[in-house]
Phi, psi and omega in degrees: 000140188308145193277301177337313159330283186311303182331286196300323153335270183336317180292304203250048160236300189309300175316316168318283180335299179320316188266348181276345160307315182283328171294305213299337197268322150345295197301315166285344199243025133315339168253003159284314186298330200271353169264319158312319186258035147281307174303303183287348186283295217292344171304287140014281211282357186284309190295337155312314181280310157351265165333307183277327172303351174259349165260004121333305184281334197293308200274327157310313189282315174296341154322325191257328180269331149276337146345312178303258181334307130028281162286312185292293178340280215303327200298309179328285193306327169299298182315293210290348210264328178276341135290028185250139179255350187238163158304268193325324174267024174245288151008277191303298194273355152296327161305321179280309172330305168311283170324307189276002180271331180278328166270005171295322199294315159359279213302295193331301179312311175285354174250347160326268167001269182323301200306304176304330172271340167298314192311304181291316204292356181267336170292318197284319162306300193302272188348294176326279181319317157321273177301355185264332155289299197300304202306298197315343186277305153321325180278324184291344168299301215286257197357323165304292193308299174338318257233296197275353186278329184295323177287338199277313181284310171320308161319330188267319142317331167300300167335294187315301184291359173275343169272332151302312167315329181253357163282327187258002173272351161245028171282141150302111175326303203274348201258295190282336170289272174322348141310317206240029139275329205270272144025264186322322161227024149281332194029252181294349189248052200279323175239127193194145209284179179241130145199164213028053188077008166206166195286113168314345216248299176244066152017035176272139176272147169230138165030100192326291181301270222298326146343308187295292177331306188276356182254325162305326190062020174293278208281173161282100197245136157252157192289123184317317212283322192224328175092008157299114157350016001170122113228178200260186200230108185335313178284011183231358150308000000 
């Protein structure tokens, strides 16, 4: 096989390796992001409760203060109920009396109410806080583990690219341009095998001659069809 050929093989199994890199490092560190942002929704939602429960108290505490006004009314009207001289002023203030007893029961009811959605919502914050120490505790494991899978792949990635680095310094320059033309919008299938009479790259059958070609491996041959790179595979020689 033409040697400048075998380069270019050899260039795009590196290339692979390479682009194959960026899932693994995708694939780890997804269950750190994904215990993180678990961590920041439960943070989130404490500060959400956080928030309501203080406008819950907001409304409680004005529930509570008319109540307070309230008492002071009945207490007035109970005073007052010993000056009336009339029906008609007993009438009136017996009404008010009335009116005002049905919103003490209201407000009572409404600060009942309030109290039981702060209580929960303060049951939900301890939960919350709970599970938000176990997640921090567990996201510094998954961070390790991340930490040390992510040093293993860099490594390995180096590797690759210090062999790639010594592949294109023993490249033809005019070889490796046509290569990174081709690349660019081929990407990972820039070189690709003939097998049963066709291009691996576009499953087009080619030619007899180009065929002939591609199995000497003198030359540099590309597929009539897509302009992809061609050699055969020892066993299909």
């Amino acid at each position: 096989m033409n040697n400048h050929l075998q380069q270019l093989i050899d260039l795009s199994i590196v290339d692979k390796d390479i682009d194959a890199f960026e899932p693994q490092i995708e694939e780890v560190n997804y269950n750190y992001e994904a215990a993180l942002a678990k961590t920041k929704s439960i943070e989130s939602d404490i500060e959400n409760l956080s928030s309501e429960i203080k406008e819950e108290e907001v409304k409680k505490s004005k529930n509570e203060l008319h109540l307070a006004e309230l008492s002071q009314k009945l207490e007035e009207n109970s005073r007052k109920s010993g000056d009336v001289k009339t029906e008609r002023e007993m009438k009136s203030l017996q009404l008010e009396e009335e009116i005002a007893k049905e919103q003490v029961t209201f407000a009572n009811e409404e600060v009942a109410r309030l109290e039981k959605i702060i209580e929960l919502k303060k049951e939900q914050i301890e939960v919350a806080e709970v599970t938000l120490v176990e997640l921090s505790a567990s996201l510094e494991t998954v961070k390790a583990d991340v930490d040390e899978k992510l040093k293993t792949i860099n490594k390995n990635r180096q590797e690759v690219f210090i062999k790639k680095e010594k592949l294109l310094g023993e490249m033809n320059q005019k070889g490796l341009a046509f290569y990174q033309k081709i690349r660019r919008w081929a990407k990972n299938s820039t070189v690709v095998p003939v097998e049963e009479q066709a291009c691996m790259g576009c499953h087009m059958v080619i030619g007899d001659k180009v065929y002939a070609d591609v199995i000497k491996g003198e030359e540099i041959t590309t597929c009539p069809h897509c302009g992809r790179i061609l050699y055969t595979k020892p066993n299909e020689e």
